[in-house]
FILODREN-44631 format. One record per residue (C-alpha): x negated, y negated, z negated. Coordinates in steps of 0.5 Angstrom, whole numbers, plus 2048, in hexadecimal, padded with zeros to 3 digits. Example, Ala and Ser with C-alpha at 12.3 -4.5 7.8 and 13.67 -1.06 7.14 Angstrom:
% residues 2
7E78097F0 7E58027F2 
//
This chain:
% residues 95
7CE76B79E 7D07707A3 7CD76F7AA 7D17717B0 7CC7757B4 7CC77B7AF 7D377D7AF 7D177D7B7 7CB7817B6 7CE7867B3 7D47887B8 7CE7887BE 7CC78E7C0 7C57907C0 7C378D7C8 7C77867C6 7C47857C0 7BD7867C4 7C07817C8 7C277B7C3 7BB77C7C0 7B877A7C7 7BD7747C8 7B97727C1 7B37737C3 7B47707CA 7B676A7C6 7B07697C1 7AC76B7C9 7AF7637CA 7AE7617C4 7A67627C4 7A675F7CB 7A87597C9 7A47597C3 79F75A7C7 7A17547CB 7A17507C5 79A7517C2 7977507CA 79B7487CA 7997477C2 79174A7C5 7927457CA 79573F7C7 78F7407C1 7947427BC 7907487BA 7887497B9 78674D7C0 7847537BB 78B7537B7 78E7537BE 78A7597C0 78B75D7BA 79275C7BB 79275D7C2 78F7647C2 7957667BC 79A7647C0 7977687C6 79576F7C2 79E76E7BF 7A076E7C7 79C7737C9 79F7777C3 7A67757C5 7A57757CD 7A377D7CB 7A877F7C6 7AE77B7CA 7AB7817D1 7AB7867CC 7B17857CB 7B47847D1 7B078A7D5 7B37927D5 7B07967D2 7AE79E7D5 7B57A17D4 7B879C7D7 7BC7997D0 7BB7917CE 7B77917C9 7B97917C2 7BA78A7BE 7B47887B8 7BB7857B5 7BC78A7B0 7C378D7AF 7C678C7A7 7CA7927A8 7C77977AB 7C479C7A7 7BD79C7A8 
//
């Protein structure tokens, strides 16, 4: 099975890579925020243990706040002025 972003990846040029790498991880910021929602209701409405609520709670916590940096690293410039370089790695080159 052959997945359509691939192709696409490969055609970008370093700054659009970095910038489709961050569209991702925009949408997985939502996702745990909905997450996070989910888990509050299910708390509240006793479908969860306090403790078992928590513990995830603080998962998803620790997951944003690596996202919400990665997604700024991704965003900001760097000295130099360039974009950053994507983490996505290019099967062509050479390195």
């Amino acid at each position: 099975m052959r997945f359509p972003f691939l192709p696409i990846s490969r055609r970008a040029t370093p700054e659009e890579r970095a910038e489709i790498y961050a569209h991702f991880i925009s949408i997985a910021r939502g996702s745990a925020a909905e997450l996070e929602t989910l888990l509050l209701l299910a708390g509240r409405a006793k479908l969860l243990r306090d403790e078992t609520a928590a513990q995830l709670l603080d998962d998803v916590e620790r997951v944003s706040r690596m996202l919400n940096r990665l997604h700024f690293r991704l965003k900001e410039s760097p000295p130099n002025g360039r974009p950053p370089q994507s983490p996505i790695p290019n099967p062509e080159s050479s390195t």
